[in-house]
N, C-alpha and C positions, 0 to 999 in steps of 0.2 A: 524833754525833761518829764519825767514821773513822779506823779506829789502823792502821796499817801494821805489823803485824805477827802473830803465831800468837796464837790465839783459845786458849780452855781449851775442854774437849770439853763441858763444859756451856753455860747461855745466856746466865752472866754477862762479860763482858768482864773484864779482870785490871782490878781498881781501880789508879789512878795513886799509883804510892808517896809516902808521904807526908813524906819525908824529899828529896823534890826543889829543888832551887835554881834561882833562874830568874833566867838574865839577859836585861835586856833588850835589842833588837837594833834598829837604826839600818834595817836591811834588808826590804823585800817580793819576794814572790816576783811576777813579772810573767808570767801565762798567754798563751798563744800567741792568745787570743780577749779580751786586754786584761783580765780579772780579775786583781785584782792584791789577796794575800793576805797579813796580815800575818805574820812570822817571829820565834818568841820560841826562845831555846835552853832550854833543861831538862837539869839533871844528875842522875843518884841513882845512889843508894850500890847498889840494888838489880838496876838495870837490866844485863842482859849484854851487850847490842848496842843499837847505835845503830835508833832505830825514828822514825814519824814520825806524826801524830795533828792531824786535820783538826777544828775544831769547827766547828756551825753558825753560829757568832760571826764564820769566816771568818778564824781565826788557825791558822795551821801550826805546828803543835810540833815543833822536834825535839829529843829525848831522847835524851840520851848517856850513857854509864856517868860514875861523877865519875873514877873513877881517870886519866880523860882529857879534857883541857878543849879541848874544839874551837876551832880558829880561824873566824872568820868566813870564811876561803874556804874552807875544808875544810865549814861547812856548806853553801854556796852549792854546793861540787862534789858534794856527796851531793842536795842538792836537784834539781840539773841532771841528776845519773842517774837521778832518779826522776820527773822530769818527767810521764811517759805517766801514771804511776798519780795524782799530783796533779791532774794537769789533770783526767782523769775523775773522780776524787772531786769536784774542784771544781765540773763538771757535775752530778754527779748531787747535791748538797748545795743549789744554785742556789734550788732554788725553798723550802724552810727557811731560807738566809739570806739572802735578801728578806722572807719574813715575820718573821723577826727583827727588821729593819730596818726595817719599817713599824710593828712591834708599837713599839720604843724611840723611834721620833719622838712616841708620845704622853705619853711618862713615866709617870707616876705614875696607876695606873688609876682610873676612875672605876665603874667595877662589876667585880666577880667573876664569870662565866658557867663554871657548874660543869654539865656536860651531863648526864655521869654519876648526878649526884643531882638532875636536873631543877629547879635551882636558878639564878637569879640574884639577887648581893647589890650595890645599890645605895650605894659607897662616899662619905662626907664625911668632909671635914677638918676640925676645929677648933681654933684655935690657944690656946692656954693658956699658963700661964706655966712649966710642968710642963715640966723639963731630960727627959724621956721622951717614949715615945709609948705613949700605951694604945688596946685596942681593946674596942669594945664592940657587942655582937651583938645589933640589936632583934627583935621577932618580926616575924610574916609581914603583910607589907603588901597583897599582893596577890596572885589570880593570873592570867597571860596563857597561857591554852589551858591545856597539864599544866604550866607550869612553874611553881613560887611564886617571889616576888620577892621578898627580906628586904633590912633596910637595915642595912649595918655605919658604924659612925664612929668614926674613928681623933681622938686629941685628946691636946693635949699639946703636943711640938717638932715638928709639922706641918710645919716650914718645914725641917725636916734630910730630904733624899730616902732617907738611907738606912738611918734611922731610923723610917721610913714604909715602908722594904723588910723591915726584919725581921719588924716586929710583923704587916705581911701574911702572909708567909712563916710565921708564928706561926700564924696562923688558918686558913690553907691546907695547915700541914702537921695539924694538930688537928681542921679537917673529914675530912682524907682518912683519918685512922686510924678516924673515925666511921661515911665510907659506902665505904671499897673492900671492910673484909673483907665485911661482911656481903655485897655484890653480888658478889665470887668465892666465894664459899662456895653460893651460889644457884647461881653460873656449873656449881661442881664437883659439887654433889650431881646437876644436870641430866643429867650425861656419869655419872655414878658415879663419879666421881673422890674419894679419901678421903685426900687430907693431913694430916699431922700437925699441922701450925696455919696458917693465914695472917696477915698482917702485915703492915705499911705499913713503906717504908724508905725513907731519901735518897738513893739515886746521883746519879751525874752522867754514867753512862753507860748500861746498858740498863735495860728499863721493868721486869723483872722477874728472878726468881732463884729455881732451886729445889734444896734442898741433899741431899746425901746420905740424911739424915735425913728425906728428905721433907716437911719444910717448904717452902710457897710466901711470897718475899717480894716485894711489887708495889712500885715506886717512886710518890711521893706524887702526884707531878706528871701518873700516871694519873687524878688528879681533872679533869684539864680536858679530857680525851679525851672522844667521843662514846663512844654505850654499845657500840656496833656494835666498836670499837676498843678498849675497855677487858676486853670478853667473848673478845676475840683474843688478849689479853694473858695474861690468867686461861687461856683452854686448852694457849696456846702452853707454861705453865708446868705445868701440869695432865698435857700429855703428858710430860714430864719425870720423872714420878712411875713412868713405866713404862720409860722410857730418857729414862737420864741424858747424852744426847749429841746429837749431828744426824746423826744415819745414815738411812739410808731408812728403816729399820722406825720411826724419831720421827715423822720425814714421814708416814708409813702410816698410826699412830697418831691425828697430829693433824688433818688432814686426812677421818679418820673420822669426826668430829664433824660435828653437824650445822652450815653456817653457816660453818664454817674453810676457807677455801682460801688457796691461793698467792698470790690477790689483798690477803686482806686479810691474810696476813704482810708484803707490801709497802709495805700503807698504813700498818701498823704501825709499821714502818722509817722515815717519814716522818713518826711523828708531832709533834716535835719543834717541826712547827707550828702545835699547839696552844697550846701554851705559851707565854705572854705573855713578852717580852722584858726586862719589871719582878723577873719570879722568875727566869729566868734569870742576869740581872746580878747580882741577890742572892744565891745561892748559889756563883757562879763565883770 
């Protein structure tokens, strides 16, 4: 997600207030290269200025204070002035929302590929007469090369999709509290890094967060990262513990590490397409 406006001096992006009203809009935004993006308005009580926040979904937000209720040309004329920085977001987001798009033509997944834990879980459905859905977590069936492959089976109202998105989401966010801390805690004693705890959290914007108190907090959805990408996330936050900001000496810092460079902060940036389009829609 790309937010058009001032970052906070740490790595977290400002969460979206939670007191926002959203109307919906008749209108897309049309790129000069024919991508054509959808436009929803957003108010909040919180917001000072009007800002503007791109997801990989491929929908344009724009957020306005409520004290003032935009007309639809008055968004379309703020759209139009900002044109340059849309269409480049919209380049540079391209190749995440195509994999989003190919992720949700499948719907409802048929395994879990967790890389990080060297896991794949082989998902079925079973229909029951159960107004719920449960899930249930067999042992290890097999393994191909290091990976083990266990079989989960969802059962119950199998036939409600979103219903079949929680109880995933259920299991996805309850393996991830099981293997991220202990693989940043590996990641941090490597570098000498000594935070105060770590801990699995939900955003819906960056992959990680590390607080004053030096706490490091990792988003769940790092369980579908490769390890190569999940150990960038964990230093990324690690460096943090020494400066709390992005100045050069963070860069200095992080970049110290064996393994961290500039590259894979970018890959990092992109990794949004790891993430299956089934968890995404679930939590949005």
């Amino acid at each position: 997600m790309i937010d058009l406006s001032r970052r906070p001096t740490n790595d977290m992006p400002k969460r979206l207030p939670s007191d926002l009203s959203k109307r919906p809009s008749t209108r897309d935004f049309l790129c000069a290269d024919g991508t054509r993006l959808s436009v929803e308005v957003r108010t909040s009580t919180r917001a000072r200025h009007q800002r503007l926040i791109l997801s990989h979904q491929g929908v344009l937000e724009f957020v306005s204070p409520s004290r003032a209720q935009p007309s639809d040309a008055e968004v379309m004329g703020y759209l139009e002035e900002h044109r340059t920085w849309i269409e480049r977001a919209a380049r540079r987001t391209k190749p995440q929302r195509d994999a989003y798009e190919e992720s949700r033509a499948f719907g409802l997944p048929t395994h879990l590929d967790f890389p990080l834990a060297n896991e794949l879980w082989l998902v079925t459905y079973r229909p029951t007469q159960a107004a719920s859905v449960a899930v249930r977590a067999a042992g290890l069936r097999r393994l191909e090369g290091s990976r083990q492959v266990y079989a989960l089976t969802l059962s119950g109202a199998v036939h409600d999709e979103v219903l079949c998105r929680r109880a995933l989401i259920r299991f996805v966010t309850k393996r991830a509290r099981e293997v991220i801390p202990p693989f940043a805690w590996e990641v941090c004693r490597a570098i000498g890094a000594r935070p105060a705890s770590i801990t699995v959290n939900s955003r819906k914007s960056a992959w990680g967060v590390c607080t004053h108190s030096g706490d490091i907090r990792i988003d769940r959805r790092v369980l579908f990262f490769p390890r190569d990408l999940a150990r960038q996330v964990t230093l990324h936050e690690a460096a943090h513990l020494r400066h709390l900001n992005h100045s050069q000496r963070f860069y200095d810092e992080l970049y110290s590490y064996e393994g961290s460079t500039a590259e894979a902060e970018r890959a990092v940036k992109k990794g949004i397409s790891f993430v299956p389009a089934w968890f995404i829609d679930g939590i949005s």
